[in-house]
Structures are given as C-alpha cells and as structure tokens.
C-alpha angles and dihedrals in degrees: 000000000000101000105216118211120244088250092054094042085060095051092054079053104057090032128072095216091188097045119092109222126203110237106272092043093049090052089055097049091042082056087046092062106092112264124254124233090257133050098270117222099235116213146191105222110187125193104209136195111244147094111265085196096066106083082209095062100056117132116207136138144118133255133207104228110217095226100026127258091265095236127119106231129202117218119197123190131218098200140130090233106047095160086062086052092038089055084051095059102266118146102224131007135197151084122226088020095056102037096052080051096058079040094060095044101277115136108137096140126088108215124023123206116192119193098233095243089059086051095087080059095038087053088070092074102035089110082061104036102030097067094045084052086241097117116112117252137193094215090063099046096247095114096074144130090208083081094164087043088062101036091060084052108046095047087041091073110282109154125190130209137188125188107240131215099293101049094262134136136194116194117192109222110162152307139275089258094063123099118254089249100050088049091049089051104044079045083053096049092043084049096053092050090045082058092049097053091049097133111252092223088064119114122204119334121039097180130061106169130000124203143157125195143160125238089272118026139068131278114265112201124243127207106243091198082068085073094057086199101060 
C-alpha cells in the first residue's frame, strides 16, 4: 500500500479531487494545498482526444505567458555570429564549438534558438536534441534570423509545449510565488494556445481531462466547458 505524506493527506482534505472547478475556483483550491519547502513550478496537463499516430492530429505550439513562467531560462544560439547573440542576452553562442559540446554530453541550456543558415549543421545533433524537446524549430519561432527577437521573447515568458505518445500535454504557467490572478491569467493565455493548435482534421471533442497541479501536490480538475473553444 502507497504510504501519503501528512502533507499530502491534508491536500486530499482541502481539495475535492473528483470535482471539476471552473478556473478561479480551482486557483484558490490549488493555493489552499500546504506549501512545499521550495517554490513549486505550477502546471496545466490536458489529456486530449486525439491519435498521436496521425501525423495530422499533433498538437504542438508556444504561448506568451502574460506574467512570465517564473523560470530563469538559459538560451543558447547556434549561429555564425554569437557575439552579436551574446550582446542580445543569449547565454551561450556559437556554432562548431557548441555543437562538438552537446556531442560530447553538454546541455546545460533550456531553449535553443538556430539562425536558419547555421540548421544543415544543427541537424547533425537532432538525434541528441530532438528527444529531449531541445531542437530548434521554426514553428516555434526558434529558426530565425530575428535572434534578439527570439531571445526577448523567449526569456519574457514564451513557453513552448508538444503533446507526447500517449496524447498527453504539460503546459508551464507559473510558480508558487505568483499571485492567484497572475496564475488565472497565464492559465488563461496556455489555454488559449492549447485551443489554437486544436488539428483541423479532429472531429468533436478536443479535451479529455483537464487538470492543474504544483510540484508537489495533487491535480485538481478543471472544468474544460469553462474554455468555450475547446
């Protein structure tokens, strides 16, 4: 038998697990859940409705969060001018210098942005970036030759999400620290995106489950009629 923590067992006791809570209501219960002894990464998961083996039914995009995720997030460029990206905020620029690092095992960056003239060479470590959801894409407006463009945007709070195998998606929208109202509202933004990437060959219903949770504490079900266009 699984044994819950005290602090668990007290979550299960402020929060109606079974209920599904329109969005301000779920904030407030998600606040009412004890707080852990770091500043917890909050997250929308949605269980959608679609074939993940149709290459006409993946759901992928970015949002711009309104108040930011609340991570600090390390870019780094594939580009033949990195003093240029360096000078625009990025972490770490290059091209041959980088790439023979993530070959020998360095990844230590969170988003990576590639001019499109430096991607045939880029290519040469998508076995190693693609799985770990690190590889530049222009969908996501990380294949540009706008770098500082994307690298504003990028720090500023742009989050990017991809539905996995098994027809599941995590969305970052904030942290513990944040406010009720700036949660409801970057929940609001991911939600809007999630609704904009819907596949156009999907027929009735877009959203299975619904749920938003903390690092530590338990999903807590949102209504999904509450976001008339999913």
């Amino acid at each position: 038998m699984v044994k819950l923590s005290k602090r668990f067992k007290q979550a299960h006791e402020l929060v109606d697990l079974e209920k599904a809570y329109d969005l301000g209501d779920a904030v407030s219960a998600l606040y009412k859940v004890p707080v852990a002894k770091f500043n917890e990464t909050i997250e929308v998961a949605a269980c959608l409705n679609v074939d993940p083996r149709q290459s006409d039914q993946m759901v992928r995009g970015t949002v711009h969060l309104p108040h930011g995720s609340g991570k600090t997030v390390r870019v780094v460029v594939f580009t033949e001018k990195p003093q240029e990206a360096l000078d625009a905020g990025a972490d770490v620029a290059g091209l041959e210098d980088i790439l023979k690092q993530i070959q020998d095992g360095w990844l230590d960056f969170d988003v990576a942005v590639s001019t499109p003239a430096a991607m045939k060479q880029v290519r040469t470590v998508a076995r190693v970036l693609g799985p770990r959801g690190l590889m530049p894409n222009p969908k996501s407006g990380t294949v540009t030759d706008d770098v500082a463009g994307a690298i504003q945007a990028v720090k500023a709070g742009r989050v990017e999400f991809k539905m996995d195998k098994t027809a599941n998606l995590h969305v970052v929208v904030g942290k513990r620290s944040f406010d009720e109202k700036q949660i409801e509202e970057n929940i609001q933004a991911a939600m809007d995106a999630i609704a904009k990437a819907r596949p156009s060959a999907l027929k009735g219903r877009y959203i299975k489950n619904l749920r938003i949770c903390s690092t530590m504490g338990p999903g807590i079900q949102l209504d999904a009629k509450h976001f008339a266009k999913l």
